[in-house]
C-alpha atoms as one frame of an Amber mdcrd trajectory, in Angstrom:
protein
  22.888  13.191   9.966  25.753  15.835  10.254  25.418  18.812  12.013  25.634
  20.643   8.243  22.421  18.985   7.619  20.325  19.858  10.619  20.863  23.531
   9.964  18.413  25.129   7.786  20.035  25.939   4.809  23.298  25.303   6.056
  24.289  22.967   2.382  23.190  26.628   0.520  25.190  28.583   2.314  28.533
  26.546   2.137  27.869  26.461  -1.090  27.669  30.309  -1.067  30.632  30.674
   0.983  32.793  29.004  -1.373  32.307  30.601  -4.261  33.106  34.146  -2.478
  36.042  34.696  -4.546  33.838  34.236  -7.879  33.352  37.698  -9.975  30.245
  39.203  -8.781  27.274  39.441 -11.831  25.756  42.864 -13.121  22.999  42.121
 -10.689  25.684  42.086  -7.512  25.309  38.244  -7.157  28.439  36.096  -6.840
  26.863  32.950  -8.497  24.402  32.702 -11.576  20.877  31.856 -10.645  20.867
  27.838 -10.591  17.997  26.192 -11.612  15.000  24.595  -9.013  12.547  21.872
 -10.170   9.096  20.795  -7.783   9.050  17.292  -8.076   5.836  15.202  -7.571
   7.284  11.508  -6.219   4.001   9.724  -6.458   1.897   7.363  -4.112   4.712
   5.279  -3.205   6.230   3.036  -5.738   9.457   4.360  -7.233   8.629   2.832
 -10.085   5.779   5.105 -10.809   8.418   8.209 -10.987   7.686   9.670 -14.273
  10.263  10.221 -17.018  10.666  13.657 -16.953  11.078  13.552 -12.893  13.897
  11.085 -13.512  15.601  13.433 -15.973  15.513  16.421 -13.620  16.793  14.356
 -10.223  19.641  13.297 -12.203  20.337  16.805 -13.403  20.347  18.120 -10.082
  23.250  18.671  -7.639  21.354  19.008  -4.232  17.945  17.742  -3.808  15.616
  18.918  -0.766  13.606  15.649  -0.388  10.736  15.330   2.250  11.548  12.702
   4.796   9.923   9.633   3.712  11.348   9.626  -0.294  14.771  10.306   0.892
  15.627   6.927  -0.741  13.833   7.879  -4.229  16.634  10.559  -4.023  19.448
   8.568  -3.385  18.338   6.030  -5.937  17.897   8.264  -9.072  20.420  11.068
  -8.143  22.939   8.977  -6.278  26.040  11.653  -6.426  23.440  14.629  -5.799
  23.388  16.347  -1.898  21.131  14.926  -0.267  19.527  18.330   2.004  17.870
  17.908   4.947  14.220  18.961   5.900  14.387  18.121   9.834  15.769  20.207
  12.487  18.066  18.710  15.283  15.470  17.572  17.238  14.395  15.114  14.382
  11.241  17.690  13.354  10.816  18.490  10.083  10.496  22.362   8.550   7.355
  23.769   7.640   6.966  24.323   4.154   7.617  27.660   3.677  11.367  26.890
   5.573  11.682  24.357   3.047  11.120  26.359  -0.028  13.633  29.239   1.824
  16.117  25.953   1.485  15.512  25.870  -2.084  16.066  29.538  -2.332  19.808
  29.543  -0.618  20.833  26.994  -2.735  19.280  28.441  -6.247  20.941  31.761
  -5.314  24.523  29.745  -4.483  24.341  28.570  -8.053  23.067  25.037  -7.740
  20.944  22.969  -9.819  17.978  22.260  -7.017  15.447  19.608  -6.840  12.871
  19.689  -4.639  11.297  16.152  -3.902   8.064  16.629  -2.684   6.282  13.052
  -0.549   2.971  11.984  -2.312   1.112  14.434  -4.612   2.015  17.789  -3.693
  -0.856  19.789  -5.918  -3.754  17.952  -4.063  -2.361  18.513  -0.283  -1.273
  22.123  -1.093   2.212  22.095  -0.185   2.822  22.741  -4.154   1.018  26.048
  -4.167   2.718  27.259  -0.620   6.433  26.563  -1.657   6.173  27.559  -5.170
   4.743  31.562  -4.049   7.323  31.779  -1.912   9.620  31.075  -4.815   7.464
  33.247  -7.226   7.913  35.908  -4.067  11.562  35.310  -4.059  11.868  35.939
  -8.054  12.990  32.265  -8.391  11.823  30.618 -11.247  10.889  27.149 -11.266
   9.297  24.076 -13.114   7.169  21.032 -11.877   7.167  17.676 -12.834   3.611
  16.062 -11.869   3.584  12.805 -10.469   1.371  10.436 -10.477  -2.153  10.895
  -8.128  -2.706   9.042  -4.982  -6.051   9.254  -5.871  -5.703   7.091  -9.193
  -2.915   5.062  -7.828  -4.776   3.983  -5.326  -7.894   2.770  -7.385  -5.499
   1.587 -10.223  -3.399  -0.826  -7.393  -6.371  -1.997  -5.589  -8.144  -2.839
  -9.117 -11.065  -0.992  -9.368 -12.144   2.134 -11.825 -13.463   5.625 -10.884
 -15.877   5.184 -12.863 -18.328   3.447 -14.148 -22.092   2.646 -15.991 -23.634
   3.750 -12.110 -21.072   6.233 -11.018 -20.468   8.695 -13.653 -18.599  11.233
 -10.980 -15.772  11.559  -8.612 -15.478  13.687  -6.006 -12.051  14.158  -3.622
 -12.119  15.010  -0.359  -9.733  15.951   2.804 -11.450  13.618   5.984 -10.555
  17.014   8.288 -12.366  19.014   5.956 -15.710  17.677   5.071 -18.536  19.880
   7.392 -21.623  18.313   5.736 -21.466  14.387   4.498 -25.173  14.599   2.986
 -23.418  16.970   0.037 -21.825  13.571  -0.922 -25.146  10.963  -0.387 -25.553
  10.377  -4.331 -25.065   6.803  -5.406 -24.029   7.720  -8.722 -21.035   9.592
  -7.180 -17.439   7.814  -6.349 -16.278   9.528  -3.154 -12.768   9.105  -2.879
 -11.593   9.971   0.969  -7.676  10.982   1.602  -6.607   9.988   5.067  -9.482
   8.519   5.785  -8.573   5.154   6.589  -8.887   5.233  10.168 -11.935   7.241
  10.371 -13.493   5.032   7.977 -16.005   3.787  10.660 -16.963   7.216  11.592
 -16.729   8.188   7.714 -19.285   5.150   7.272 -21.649   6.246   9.888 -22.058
   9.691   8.468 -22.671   8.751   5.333 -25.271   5.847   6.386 -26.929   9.272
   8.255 -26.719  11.365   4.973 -28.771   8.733   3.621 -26.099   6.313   1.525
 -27.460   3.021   1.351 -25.761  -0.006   3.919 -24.636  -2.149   0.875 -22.598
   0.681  -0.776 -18.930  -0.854  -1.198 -16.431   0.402   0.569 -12.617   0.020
   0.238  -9.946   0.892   2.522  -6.699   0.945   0.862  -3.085   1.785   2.937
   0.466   1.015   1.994  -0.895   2.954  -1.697   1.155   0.992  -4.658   3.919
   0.061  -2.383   4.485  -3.847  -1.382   2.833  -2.833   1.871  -0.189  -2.351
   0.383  -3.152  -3.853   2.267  -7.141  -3.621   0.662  -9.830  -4.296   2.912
 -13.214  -4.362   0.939 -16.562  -4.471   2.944 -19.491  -2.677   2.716 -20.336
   0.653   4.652 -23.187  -1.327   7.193 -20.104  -3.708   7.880 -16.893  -1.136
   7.969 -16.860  -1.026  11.689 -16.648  -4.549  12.358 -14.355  -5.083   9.338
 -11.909  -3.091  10.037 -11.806  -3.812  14.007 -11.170  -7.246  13.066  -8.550
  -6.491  10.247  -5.806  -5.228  12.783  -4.980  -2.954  10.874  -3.679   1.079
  11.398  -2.277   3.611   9.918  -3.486   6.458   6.841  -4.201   5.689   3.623
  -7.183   5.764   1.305 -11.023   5.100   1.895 -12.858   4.646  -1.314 -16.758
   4.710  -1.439 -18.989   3.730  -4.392 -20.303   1.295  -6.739 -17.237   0.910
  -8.282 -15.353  -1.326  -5.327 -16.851  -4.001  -6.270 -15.039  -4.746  -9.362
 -11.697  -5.453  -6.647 -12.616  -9.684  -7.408 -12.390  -9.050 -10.847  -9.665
  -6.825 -11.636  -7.192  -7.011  -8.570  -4.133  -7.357  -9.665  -1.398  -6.060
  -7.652  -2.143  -7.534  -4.187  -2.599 -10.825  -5.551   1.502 -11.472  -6.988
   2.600 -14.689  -6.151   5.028 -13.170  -3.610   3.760  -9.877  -3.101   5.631
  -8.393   0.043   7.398 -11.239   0.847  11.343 -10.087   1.895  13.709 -12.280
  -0.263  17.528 -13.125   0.517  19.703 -12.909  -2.512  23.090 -13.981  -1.680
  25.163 -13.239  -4.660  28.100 -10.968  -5.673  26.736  -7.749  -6.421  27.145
  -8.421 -10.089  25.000 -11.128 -10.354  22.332 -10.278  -8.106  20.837  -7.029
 -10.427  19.030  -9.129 -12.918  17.394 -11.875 -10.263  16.219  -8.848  -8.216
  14.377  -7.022 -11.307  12.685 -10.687 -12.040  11.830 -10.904  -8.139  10.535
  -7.510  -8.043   7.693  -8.291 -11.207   6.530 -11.150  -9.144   5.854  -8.467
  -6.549   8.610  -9.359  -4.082  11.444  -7.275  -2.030  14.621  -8.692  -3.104
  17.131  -7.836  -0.506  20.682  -8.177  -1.698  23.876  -9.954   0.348  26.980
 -10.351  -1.090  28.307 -13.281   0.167  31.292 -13.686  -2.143  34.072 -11.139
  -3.309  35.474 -11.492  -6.948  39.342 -11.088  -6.162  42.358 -11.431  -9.025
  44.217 -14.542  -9.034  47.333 -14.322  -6.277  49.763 -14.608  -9.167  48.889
 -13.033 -12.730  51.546 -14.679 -15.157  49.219 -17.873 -15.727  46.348 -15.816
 -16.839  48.796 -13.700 -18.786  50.271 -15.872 -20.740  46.909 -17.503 -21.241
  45.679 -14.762 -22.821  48.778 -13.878 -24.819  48.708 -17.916 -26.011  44.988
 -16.884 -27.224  45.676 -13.698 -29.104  48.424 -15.743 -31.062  46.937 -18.938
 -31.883  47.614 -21.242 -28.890  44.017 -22.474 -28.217  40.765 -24.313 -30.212
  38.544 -23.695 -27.776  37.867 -21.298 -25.155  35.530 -22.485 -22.072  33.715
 -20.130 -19.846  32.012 -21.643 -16.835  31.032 -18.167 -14.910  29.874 -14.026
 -16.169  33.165 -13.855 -13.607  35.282 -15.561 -15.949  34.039 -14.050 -18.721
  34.356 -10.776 -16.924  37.749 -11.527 -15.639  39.577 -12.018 -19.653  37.862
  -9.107 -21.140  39.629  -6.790 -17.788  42.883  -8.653 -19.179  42.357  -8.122
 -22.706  41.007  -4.281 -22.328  44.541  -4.105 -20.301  46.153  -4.755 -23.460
  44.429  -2.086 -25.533  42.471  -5.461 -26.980  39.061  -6.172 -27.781  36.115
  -9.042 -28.602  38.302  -9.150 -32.369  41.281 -10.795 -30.924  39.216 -13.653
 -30.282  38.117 -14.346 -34.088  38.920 -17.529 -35.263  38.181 -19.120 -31.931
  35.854 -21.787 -30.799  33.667 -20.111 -27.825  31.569 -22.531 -25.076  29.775
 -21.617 -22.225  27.708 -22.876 -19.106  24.367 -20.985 -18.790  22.435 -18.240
 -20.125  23.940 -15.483 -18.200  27.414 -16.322 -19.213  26.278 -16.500 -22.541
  24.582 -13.159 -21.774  27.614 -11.476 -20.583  29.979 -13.010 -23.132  27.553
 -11.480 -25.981  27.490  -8.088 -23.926  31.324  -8.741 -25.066  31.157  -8.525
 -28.524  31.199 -12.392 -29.204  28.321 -15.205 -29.864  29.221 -18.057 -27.897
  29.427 -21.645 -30.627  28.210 -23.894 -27.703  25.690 -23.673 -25.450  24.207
 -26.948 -23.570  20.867 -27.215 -24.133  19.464 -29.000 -21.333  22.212 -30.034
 -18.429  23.298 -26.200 -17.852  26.792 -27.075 -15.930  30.445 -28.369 -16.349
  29.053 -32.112 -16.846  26.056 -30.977 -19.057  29.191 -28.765 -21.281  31.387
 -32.173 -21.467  28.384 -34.185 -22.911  27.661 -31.519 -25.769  31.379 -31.034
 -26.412  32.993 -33.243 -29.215  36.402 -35.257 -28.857  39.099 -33.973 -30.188
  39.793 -35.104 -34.282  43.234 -34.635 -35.518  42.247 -34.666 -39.128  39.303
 -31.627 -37.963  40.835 -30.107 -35.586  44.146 -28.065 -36.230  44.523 -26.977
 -32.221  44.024 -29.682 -29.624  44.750 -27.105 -26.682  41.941 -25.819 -24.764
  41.955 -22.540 -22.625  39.587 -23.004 -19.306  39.588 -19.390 -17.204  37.575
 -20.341 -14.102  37.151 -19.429  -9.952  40.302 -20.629  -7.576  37.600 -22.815
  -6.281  35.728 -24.377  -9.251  35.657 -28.215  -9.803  37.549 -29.940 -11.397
  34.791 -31.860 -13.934  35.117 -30.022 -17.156  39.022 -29.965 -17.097  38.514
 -33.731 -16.713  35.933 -34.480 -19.131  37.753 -32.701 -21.450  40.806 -34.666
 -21.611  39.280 -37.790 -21.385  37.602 -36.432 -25.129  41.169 -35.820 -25.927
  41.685 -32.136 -25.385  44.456 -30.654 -23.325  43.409 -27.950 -21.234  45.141
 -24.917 -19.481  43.039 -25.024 -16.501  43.814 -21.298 -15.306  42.711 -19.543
 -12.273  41.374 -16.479 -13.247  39.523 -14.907 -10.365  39.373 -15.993  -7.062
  36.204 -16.113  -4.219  36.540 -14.776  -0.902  34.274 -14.396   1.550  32.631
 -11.418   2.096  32.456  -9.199   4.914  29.318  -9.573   7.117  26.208  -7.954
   6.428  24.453  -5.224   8.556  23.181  -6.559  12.394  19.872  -5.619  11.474
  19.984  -8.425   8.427  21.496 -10.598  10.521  19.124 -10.676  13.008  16.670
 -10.505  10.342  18.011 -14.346   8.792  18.275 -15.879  12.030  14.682 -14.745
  13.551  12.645 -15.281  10.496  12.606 -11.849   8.762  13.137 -13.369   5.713
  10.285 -15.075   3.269  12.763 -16.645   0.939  16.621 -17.314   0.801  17.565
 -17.788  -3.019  20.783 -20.072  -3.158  22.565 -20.188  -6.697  25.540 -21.941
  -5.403  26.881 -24.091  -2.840  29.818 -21.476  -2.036  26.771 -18.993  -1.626
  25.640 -21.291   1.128  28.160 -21.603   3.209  29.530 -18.170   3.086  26.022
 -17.265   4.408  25.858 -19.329   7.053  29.254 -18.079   7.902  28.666 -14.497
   7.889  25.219 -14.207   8.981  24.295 -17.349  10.123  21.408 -20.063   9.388
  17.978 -18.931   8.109  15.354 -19.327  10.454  13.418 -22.614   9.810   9.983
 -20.486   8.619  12.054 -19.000   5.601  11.479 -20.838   2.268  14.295 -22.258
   0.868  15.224 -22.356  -3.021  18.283 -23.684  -4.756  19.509 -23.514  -8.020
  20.386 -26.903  -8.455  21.587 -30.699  -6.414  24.769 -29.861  -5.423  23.732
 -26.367  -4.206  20.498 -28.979  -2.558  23.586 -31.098  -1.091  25.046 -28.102
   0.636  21.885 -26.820   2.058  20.696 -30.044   3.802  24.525 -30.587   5.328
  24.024 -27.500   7.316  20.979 -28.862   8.598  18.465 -26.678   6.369  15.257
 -27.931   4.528  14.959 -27.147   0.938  11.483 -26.217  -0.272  12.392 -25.118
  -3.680  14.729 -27.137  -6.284  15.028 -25.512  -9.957  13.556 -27.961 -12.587
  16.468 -26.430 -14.508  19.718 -25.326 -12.944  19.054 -21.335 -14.248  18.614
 -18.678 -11.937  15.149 -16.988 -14.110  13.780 -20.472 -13.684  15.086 -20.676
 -10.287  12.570 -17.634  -9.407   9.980 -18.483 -11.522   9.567 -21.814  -9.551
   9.992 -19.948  -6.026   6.727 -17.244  -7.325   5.191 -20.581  -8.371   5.510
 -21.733  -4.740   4.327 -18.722  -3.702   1.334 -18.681  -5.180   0.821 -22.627
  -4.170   0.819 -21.132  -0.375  -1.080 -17.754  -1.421  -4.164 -20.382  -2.475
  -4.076 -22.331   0.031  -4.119 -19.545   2.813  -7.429 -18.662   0.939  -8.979
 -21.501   0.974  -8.266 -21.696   4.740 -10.165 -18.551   5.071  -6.312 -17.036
   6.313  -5.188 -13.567   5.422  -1.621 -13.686   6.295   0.657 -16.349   3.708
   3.643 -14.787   3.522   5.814 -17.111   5.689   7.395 -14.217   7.835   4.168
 -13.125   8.694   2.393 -16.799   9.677   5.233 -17.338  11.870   4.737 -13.743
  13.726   0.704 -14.681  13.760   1.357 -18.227  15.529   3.476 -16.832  17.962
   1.023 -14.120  18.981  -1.572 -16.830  19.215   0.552 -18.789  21.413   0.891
 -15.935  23.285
């Protein structure tokens, strides 16, 4: 944090200070009004950010975010100011301070967001900051978020309401003087903060006359991968939740309509829900393998391992792809997205695009290179259908005919490091090939000490490994996984690599494809999520059994 930041309103008023030489408005101000938005973030899950709250972080050049959605800020308004709400000391404004923050920076001309934690029109902090704005002759909008109150129900899998509980009722746990005003069965009491007086909660209600069988459900972590739902009854709460371990606010939920959680849970129950998984790819690649992690419930955590670099020396590529504009080749071959990647640079050098290669023969290795060579402009003519590498490419490619073929010569753009098996299979069909280094892999540069502590001690649920260059540029950067983290490889050779440096692999892809690849780690996942349960165990997230055993040992 920089000394700018820990001053109230110290972004506003740089921001005022520099436009001091601006023509001053009828009104005497040297800026136009900017424009403020109150933004609801949600429970939790950045996902559940609605449309219209998107629209207006990206819009806005400063944002005044509340401490703990600071990274919902720098993830939809990444070039914005991030402004902040703490003092020196590391304690955070009161509200109306905060709304005085929005103020400065409205009045220097800004576009202003204001990102409030949670849902701001249920714990009031909505209605405080917006007067003082409404004092201040600011004008404003909001864009409502999502409830706590429904994303907690909606997460843990249960209704509001239902054929016995026809009401809801909200309440503070601080401000509730009289429990016996919420005794009816047919009501759905849903308690903010009250997780950790839910024994005390429970024991006032079982006084006001609710009966001991009434289901009860204690929800923290609300719609975030930390979630945690602990459903009991409110005769049994006390005991429950002493023997739960668990701490912390969140959400206590009374009523009939908890006991739907077996039948409708969803959330919690995603085959690797919470489980931290390693992804180390290029940056590039790792985007689309993250999103497929994340809907199996999962925290992808991305490592580059490998840096795409241009080839030492140029003039092979460039005459390859001068040789392809004018005729030279049959065939082109792309092994990698980074080759494909690597001749559309070269050809949007040139002023060229996907029409210089028409009249061209187009193959590929794996979906994704097909993917990115289509994101190109051109459908690929062959694709192997089963065997998705250089070997399963020379098996589907046909030998070279002289009365068919007019071009024998093949172009073959691939990594400084790649094989040699499809530049060999090809000429033994008859082909000559340019074999031309078109990128090259380097190591990358060591990831944070907190990651790399977090590989070697067992931080880690998973380790994804597409490649065996991803391998051991992981191991040497960061060092080994820890022996409790699952291991999953893309395919035998990446296998190979992974047992040489004395790993165990728990995972091998049934088809060398990175979706399938995850699909078959979430498929593990959810072999060890059933058989936790059926050991009566709570925790079977690998990280976490390894932290339990060694408090038991303990």
């Amino acid at each position: 944090m920089t000394e700018q930041d820990k001053t109230p309103g110290a972004g506003a008023s740089a921001g005022a200070s520099a436009g001091a030489d601006q023509p001053k408005t009828r009104r005497g101000r040297k800026n136009p009004l900017g424009s403020v938005a109150l933004v609801a973030s949600g429970p939790g899950d950045p996902e559940l950010l609605t449309i219209r709250a998107q629209r207006l972080l990206g819009e806005a050049e400063a944002i005044v975010a509340d401490a703990d959605v600071t990274g919902i800020a720098a993830r939809f308004a990444p070039e914005a100011e991030l402004v902040s709400v703490v003092d020196e000391d590391g304690l955070p404004f009161d509200r109306v301070t905060r709304a005085k923050l929005v103020i400065e920076l409205a009045r220097a001309g800004r576009a202003v967001a204001r990102l409030f934690s949670g849902d701001p029109t249920y714990d009031g902090a909505l209605a405080t900051e917006s007067a003082v704005l409404h004092r201040a002759k600011v004008p404003y909008e909001v864009a409502a978020g999502v409830s706590t109150v429904t994303g907690a129900a909606a997460y843990a899998g249960f209704p509001l309401t239902n054929a016995k509980a026809s009401e809801v009722r909200v309440v503070q746990v601080g401000q509730v003087t009289d429990w016996a005003t919420h005794a009816d069965p047919g009501v759905t009491l849903v308690v903010i903060d009250g997780a950790d007086q839910a024994p005390a909660v429970a024991a006032a209600l079982l006084a006001a006359g609710r009966k001991p069988n009434t289901p009860v459900a204690v929800i923290r972590g609300v719609t975030t991968v930390e979630q945690r739902t602990v459903v009991t009854s409110l005769g049994e709460v006390g005991a429950v939740m002493k023997a739960s371990r668990q701490s912390g606010s969140g959400v206590l939920v009374v009523g009939d309509v908890v006991g739907q959680v077996d039948k409708l849970a969803w959330f919690e129950s995603k085959p690797l829900f919470g489980w931290r998984v390693l992804v180390p790819r290029t940056k590039e690649q790792a985007g689309a393998l993250s999103d497929q992690l994340r809907r199996y419930g999962a925290v992808p955590v991305e490592v580059p391992t490998i840096s795409v670099e241009p080839p030492r020396t140029p003039q092979q590529m460039e005459r390859a792809i001068q040789g392809l504009v004018s005729g030279r080749y049959q065939w082109v071959a792309f092994t990698s997205a980074n080759a494909v990647r690597a001749v559309r640079e070269k050809f949007e050098s040139y002023g060229l695009d996907a029409r210089a290669m028409a009249g061209l023969k187009v193959a590929v290795v794996g979906e994704q290179t097909a993917a990115a060579l289509r994101d190109f402009g051109v459908e690929p003519d062959l694709v192997p259908t089963s065997d998705q590498s250089s070997a399963g490419l020379v098996e589907a490619w046909p030998p070279f005919d002289a009365e068919v073929d007019p071009i024998d010569r093949v172009f073959l753009p691939r990594a400084d490091i790649a094989t040699e098996t499809l530049a060999a299979g090809l000429a033994a069909l008859g082909w000559e090939v340019d074999d031309i280094t078109a990128y090259r892999t380097v190591r990358a540069a060591p990831p944070p000490a907190d990651i790399r502590e977090a590989i070697k001690a067992g931080g880690f649920d998973a380790v994804l490994f597409t490649s065996s260059s991803t391998v051991r540029n992981l191991v040497g950067i960061a060092g080994k996984p820890h022996t409790c983290t699952v291991v999953a490889c893309i395919g035998p050779q990446t296998a190979q690599s992974v047992t040489e440096h004395g790993l165990r692999v728990d995972v091998l892809a049934s088809v060398p494809n990175a979706s399938v690849l995850a699909d078959e780690l979430a498929q593990h996942g959810e072999e060890l999520r059933r058989a936790a349960i059926d050991a009566g165990e709570n925790d079977w997230r690998p990280s976490r059994r390894r932290a339990a055993a060694r408090r038991r040992a303990r």
